[in-house]
C-alpha positions in Angstrom: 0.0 0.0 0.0 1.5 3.5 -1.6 1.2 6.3 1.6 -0.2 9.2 -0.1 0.6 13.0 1.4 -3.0 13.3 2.3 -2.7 10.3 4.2 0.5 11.9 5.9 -1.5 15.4 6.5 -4.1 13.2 8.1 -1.6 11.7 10.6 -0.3 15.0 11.0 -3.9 16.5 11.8 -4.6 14.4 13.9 -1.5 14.3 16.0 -1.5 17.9 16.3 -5.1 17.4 17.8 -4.1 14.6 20.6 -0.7 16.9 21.5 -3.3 19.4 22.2 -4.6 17.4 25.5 -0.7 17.1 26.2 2.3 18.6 28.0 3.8 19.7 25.3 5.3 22.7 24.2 3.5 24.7 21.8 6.4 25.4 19.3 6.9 21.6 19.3 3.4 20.8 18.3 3.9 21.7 14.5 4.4 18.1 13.2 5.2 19.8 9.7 8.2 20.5 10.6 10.9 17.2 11.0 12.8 18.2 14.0 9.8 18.5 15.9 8.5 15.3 14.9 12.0 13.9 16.0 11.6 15.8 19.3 8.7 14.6 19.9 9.7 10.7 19.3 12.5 11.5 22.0 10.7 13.6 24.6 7.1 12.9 24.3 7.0 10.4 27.4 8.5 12.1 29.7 5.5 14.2 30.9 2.9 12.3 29.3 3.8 8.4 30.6 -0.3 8.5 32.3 -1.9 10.1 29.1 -4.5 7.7 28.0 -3.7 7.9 24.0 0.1 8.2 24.6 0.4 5.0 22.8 -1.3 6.2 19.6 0.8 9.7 19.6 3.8 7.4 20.0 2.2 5.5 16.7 1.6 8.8 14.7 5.1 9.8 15.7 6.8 7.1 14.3 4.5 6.9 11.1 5.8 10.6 10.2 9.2 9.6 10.8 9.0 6.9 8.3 7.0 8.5 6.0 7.9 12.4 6.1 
């Protein structure tokens, strides 16, 4: 299965939506950008281990790693 860029924007969209309901800071919540999305794979844990969708921002993160 080809990943299309709307299927990226989606993921982006809708990681940009969960990171709203975390501790994160705001100028790391544009996942358009690559470094952020690499900051975020690093540091996203570390104020968020009890968030109940942690698991499927982690997922998101490392789909726009791979697919960025």
């Amino acid at each position: 299965m080809k990943i299309t860029k709307e299927d990226i924007q989606r993921k982006e969209s809708a990681l940009k939506t969960l990171l709203e309901t975390m501790e994160v800071p705001e100028l790391r919540r544009d996942t358009s950008k690559p470094f952020n999305v690499r900051w975020l794979s690093r540091n996203l844990r570390i104020e968020n281990q009890e968030h109940p969708m942690l698991e499927t921002a982690t997922e998101m993160v490392v789909f726009l790693l791979r697919n960025q």
